[in-house]
C-alpha positions, 0 to 999 in steps of 0.5 A, spaced: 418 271 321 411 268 323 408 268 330 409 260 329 417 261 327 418 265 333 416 261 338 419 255 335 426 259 335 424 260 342 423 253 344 430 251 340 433 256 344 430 253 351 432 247 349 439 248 348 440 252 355 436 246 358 438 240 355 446 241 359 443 244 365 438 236 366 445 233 363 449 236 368 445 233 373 445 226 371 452 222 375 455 219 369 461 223 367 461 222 360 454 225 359 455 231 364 460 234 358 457 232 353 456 240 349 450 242 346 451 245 339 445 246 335 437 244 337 432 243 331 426 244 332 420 240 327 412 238 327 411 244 332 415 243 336 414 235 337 420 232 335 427 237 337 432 233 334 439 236 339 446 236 336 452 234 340 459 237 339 464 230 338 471 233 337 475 229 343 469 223 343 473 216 339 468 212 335 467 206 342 465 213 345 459 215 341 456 209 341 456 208 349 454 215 348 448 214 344 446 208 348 446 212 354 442 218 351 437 214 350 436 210 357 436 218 359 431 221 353 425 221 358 429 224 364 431 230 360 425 230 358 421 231 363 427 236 366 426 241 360 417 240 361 418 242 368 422 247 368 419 251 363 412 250 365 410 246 359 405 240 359 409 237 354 417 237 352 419 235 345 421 228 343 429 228 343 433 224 338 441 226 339 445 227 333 452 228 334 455 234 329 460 234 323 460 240 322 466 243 326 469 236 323 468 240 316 470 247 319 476 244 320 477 240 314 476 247 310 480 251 314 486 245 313 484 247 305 485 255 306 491 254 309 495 249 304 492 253 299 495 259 302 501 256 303 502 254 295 500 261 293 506 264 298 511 258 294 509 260 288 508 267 288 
């Protein structure tokens, strides 16, 4: 691992503890329990793309939610570029994340799988 991977991780692992305490701060409810899963960091640590947990969220949520985020994009910023000291924080683009959706999917599978081979024997 190169000099320039380890502060990128490190970047990623700043922003994810961050990321919730700047959210945690803001007054719209919605937003305050929003659950960081993931960071990604590109470009050099320019561009951070943040991954959000979706379990309980509807569909009319997600979208209220995205439009949300990108008002308070520039605030989260700014908290993250100040409280590390850095001149400038990360480009922030939200997604939320499917993978836990898919763990679950998966878990579902085994589980029926399991279940046909004690029928079976």
């Amino acid at each position: 691992m190169t000099q320039r991977d380890i502060k990128q991780k490190r970047t990623e692992s700043v922003l994810k503890e961050l990321i919730p305490q700047a959210l945690s701060q803001l007054e719209d409810e919605q937003l305050k329990g929003l659950c960081v899963t993931e960071v990604v960091c590109h470009r050099g640590r320019y561009d951070a793309e943040v991954f959000l947990d979706k379990t309980i969220l509807t569909a009319s949520e997600i979208s209220q939610i995205y439009s949300k985020l990108n008002k308070v994009k520039r605030h989260i910023q700014n908290y993250c570029a100040l409280e590390e000291g850095w001149f400038r924080a990360p480009s922030l683009t939200f997604h939320f994340d499917d993978l836990l959706d898919e763990q679950n999917r998966i878990d579902k599978l085994f589980d029926k799988i399991e279940e046909e081979l004690k029928k079976n024997g």
